[in-house]
KOLLUMZA-321652 format. One record per atom (N, C-alpha, C): residue in one letter; x, y, z; residue number from 1. Coordinates in Angstrom, 1 decimal, always signed. Each point is the difference from the previous one (the first is absolute). Layout:
<atoms>
<atom code="A" xx="X" yy="Y" zz="Z" pos="NUM"/>
...
</atoms>
This chain:
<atoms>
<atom code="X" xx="+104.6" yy="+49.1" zz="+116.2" pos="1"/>
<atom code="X" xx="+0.1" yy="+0.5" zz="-1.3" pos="1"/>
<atom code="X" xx="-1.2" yy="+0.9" zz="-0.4" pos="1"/>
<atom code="X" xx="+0.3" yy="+1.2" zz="-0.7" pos="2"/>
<atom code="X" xx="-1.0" yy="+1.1" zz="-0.3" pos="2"/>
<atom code="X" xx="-1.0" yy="-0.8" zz="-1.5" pos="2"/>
<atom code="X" xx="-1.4" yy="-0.1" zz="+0.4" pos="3"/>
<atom code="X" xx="-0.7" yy="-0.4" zz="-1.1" pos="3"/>
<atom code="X" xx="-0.1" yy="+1.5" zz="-0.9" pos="3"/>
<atom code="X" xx="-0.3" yy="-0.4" zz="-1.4" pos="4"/>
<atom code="X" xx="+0.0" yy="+0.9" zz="-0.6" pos="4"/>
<atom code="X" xx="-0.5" yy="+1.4" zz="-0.2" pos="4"/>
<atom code="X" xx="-1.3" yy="+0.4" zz="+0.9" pos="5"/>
<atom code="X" xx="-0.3" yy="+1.1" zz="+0.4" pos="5"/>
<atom code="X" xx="+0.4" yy="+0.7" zz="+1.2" pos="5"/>
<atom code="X" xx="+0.8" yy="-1.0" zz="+1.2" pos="6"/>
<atom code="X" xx="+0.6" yy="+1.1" zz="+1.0" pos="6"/>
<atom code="X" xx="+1.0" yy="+0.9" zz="-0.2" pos="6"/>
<atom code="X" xx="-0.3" yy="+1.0" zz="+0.3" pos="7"/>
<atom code="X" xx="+0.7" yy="+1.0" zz="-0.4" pos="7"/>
<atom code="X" xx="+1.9" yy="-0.4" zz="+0.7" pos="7"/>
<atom code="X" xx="+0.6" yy="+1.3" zz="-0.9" pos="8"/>
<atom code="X" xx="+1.8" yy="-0.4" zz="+1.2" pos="8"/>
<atom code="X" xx="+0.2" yy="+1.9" zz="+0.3" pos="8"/>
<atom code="X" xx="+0.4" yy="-0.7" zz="+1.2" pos="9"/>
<atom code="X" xx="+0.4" yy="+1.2" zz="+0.2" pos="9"/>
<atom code="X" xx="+1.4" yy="+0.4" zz="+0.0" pos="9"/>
<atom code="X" xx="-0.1" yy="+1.2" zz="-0.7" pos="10"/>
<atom code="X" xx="+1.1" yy="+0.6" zz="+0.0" pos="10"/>
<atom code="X" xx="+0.0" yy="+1.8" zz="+0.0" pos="10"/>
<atom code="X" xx="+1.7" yy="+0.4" zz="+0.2" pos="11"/>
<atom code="X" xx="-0.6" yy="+1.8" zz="-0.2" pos="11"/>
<atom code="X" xx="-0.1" yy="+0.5" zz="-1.4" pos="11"/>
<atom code="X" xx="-0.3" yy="+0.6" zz="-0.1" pos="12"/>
<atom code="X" xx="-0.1" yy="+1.0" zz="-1.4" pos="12"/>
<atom code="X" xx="+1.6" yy="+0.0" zz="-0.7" pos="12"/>
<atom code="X" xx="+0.6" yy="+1.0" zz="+0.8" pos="13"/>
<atom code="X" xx="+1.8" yy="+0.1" zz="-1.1" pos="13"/>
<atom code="X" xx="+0.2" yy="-0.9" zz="-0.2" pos="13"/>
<atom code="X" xx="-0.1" yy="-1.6" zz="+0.7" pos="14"/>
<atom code="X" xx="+0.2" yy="-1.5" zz="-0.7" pos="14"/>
<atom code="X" xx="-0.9" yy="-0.4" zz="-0.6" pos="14"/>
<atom code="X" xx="-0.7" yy="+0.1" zz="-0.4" pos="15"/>
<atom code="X" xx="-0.8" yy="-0.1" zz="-1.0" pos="15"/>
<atom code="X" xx="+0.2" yy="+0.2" zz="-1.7" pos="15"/>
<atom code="X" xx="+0.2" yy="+1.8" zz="+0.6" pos="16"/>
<atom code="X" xx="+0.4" yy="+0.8" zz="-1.3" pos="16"/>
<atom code="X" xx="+1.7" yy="-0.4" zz="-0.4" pos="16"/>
<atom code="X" xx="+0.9" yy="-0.6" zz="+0.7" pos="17"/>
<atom code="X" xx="+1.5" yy="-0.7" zz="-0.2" pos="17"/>
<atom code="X" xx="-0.5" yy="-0.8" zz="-0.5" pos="17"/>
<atom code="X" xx="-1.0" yy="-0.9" zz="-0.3" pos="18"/>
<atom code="X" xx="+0.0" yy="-1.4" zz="-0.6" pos="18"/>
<atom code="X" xx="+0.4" yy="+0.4" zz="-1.5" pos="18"/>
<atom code="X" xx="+0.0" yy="-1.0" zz="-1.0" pos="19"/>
<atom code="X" xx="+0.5" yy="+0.2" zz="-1.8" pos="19"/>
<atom code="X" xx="-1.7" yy="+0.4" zz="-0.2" pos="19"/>
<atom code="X" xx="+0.0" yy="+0.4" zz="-1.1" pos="20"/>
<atom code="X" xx="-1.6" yy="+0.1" zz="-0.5" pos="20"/>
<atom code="X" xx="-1.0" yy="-1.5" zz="-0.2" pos="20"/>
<atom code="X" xx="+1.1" yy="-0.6" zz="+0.4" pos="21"/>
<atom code="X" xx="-0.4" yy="-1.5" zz="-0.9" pos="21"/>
<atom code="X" xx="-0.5" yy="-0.7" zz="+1.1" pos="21"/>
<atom code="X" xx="+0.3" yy="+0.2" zz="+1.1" pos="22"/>
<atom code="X" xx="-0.3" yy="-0.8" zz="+1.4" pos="22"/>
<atom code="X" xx="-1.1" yy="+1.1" zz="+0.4" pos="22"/>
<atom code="X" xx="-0.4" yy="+0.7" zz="-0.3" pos="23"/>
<atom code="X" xx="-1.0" yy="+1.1" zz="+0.8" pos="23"/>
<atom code="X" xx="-1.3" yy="+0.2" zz="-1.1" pos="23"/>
<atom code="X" xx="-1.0" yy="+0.4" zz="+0.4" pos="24"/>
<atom code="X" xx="-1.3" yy="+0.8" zz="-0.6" pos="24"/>
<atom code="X" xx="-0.7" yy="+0.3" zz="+0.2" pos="24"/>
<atom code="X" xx="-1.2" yy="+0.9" zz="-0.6" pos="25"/>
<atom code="X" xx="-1.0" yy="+0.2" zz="+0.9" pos="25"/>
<atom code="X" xx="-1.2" yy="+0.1" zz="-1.1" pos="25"/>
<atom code="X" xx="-0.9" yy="-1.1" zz="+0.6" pos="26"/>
<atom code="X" xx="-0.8" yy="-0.6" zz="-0.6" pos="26"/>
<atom code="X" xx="-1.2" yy="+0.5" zz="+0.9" pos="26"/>
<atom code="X" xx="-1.4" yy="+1.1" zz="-1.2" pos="27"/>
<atom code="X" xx="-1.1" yy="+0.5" zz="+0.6" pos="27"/>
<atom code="X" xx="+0.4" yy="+1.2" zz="+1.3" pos="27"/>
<atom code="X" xx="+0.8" yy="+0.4" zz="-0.2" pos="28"/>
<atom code="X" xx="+0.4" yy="+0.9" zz="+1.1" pos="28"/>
<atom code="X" xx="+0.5" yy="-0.9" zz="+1.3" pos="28"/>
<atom code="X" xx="+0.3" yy="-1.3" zz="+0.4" pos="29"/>
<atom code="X" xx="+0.5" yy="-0.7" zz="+0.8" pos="29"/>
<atom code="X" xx="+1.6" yy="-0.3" zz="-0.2" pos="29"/>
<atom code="X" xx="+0.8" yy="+0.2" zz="+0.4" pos="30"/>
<atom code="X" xx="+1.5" yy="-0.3" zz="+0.3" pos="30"/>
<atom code="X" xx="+0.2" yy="-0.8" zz="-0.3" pos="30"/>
<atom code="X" xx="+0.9" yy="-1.1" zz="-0.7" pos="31"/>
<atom code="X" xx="+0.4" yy="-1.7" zz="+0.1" pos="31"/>
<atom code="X" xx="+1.1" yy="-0.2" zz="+0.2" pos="31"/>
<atom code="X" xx="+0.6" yy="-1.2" zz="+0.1" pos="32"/>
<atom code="X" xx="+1.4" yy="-0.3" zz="-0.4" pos="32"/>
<atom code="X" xx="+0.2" yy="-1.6" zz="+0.1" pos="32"/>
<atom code="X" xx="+0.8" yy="-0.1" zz="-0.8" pos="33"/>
<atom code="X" xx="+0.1" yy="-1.6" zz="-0.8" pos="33"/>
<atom code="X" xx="+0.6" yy="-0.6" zz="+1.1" pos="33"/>
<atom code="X" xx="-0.7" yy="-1.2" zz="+0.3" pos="34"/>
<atom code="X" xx="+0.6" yy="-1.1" zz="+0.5" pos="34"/>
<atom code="X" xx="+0.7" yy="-1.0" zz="-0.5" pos="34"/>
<atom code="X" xx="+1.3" yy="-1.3" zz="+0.1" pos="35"/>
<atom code="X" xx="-0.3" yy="-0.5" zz="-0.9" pos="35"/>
<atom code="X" xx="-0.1" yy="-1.5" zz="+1.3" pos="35"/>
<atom code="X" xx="-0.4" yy="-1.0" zz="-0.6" pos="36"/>
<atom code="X" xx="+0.1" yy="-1.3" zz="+0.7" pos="36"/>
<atom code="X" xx="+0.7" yy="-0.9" zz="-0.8" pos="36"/>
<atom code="X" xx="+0.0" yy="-1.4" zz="+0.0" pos="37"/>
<atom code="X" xx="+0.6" yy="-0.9" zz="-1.0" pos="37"/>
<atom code="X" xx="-1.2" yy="-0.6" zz="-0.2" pos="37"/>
<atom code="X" xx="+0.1" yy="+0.5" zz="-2.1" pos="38"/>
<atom code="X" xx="-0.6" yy="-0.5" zz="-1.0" pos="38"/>
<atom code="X" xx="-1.7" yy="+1.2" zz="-0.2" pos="38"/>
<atom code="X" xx="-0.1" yy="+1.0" zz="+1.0" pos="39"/>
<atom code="X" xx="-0.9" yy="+0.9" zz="-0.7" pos="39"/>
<atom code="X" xx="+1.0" yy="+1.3" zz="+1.0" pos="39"/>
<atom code="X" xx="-0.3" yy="+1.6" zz="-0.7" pos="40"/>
<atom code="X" xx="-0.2" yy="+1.1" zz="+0.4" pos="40"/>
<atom code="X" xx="-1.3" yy="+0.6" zz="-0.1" pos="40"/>
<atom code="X" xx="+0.0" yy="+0.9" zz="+0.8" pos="41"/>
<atom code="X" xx="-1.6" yy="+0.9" zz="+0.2" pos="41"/>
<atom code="X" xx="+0.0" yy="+1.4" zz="+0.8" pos="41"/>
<atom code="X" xx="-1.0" yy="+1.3" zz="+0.1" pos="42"/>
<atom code="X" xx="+0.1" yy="+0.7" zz="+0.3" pos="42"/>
<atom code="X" xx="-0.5" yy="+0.2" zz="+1.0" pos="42"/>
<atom code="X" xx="+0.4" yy="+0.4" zz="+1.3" pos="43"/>
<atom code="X" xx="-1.2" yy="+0.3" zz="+1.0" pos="43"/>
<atom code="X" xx="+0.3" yy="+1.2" zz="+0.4" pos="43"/>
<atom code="X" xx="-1.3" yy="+0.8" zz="+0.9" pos="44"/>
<atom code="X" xx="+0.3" yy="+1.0" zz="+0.3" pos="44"/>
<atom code="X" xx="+0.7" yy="+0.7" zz="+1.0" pos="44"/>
<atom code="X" xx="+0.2" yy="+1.0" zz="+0.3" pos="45"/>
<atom code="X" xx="+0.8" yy="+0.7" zz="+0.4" pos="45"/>
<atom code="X" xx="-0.7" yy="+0.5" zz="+1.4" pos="45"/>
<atom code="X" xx="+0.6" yy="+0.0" zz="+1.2" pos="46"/>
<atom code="X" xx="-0.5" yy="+1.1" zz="+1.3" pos="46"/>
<atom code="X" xx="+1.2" yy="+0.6" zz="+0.4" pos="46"/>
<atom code="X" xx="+0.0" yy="+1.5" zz="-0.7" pos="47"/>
<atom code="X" xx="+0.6" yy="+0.6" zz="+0.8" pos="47"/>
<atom code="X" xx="+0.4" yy="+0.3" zz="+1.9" pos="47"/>
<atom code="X" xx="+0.5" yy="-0.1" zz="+0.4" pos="48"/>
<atom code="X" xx="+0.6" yy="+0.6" zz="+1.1" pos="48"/>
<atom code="X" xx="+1.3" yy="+0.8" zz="+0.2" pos="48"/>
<atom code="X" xx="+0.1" yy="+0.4" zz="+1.3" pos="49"/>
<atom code="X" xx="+0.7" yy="+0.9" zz="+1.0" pos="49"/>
<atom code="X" xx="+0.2" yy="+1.3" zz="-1.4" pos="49"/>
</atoms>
């Protein structure tokens, strides 16, 4: 399980397909919502390929 600052990786165009609500970018870093049972949070983003 990813603690709250490892990054996830994913590519860019899935990224930008997420809702606005699941995605953000916070201080110029990329995020996107996780959620677990009983909290959600944002972590960031590593692009690839």
């Amino acid at each position: 399980m990813n603690s709250y600052n490892d990054p996830i990786k994913m590519m860019f165009r899935d990224w930008k397909r997420l809702p606005r609500a699941f995605r953000a970018v916070v201080a110029g870093q990329p995020q996107v919502l996780l959620t677990r049972i009983g909290h959600s949070y944002f972590v960031p983003v590593e692009f690839v390929g």
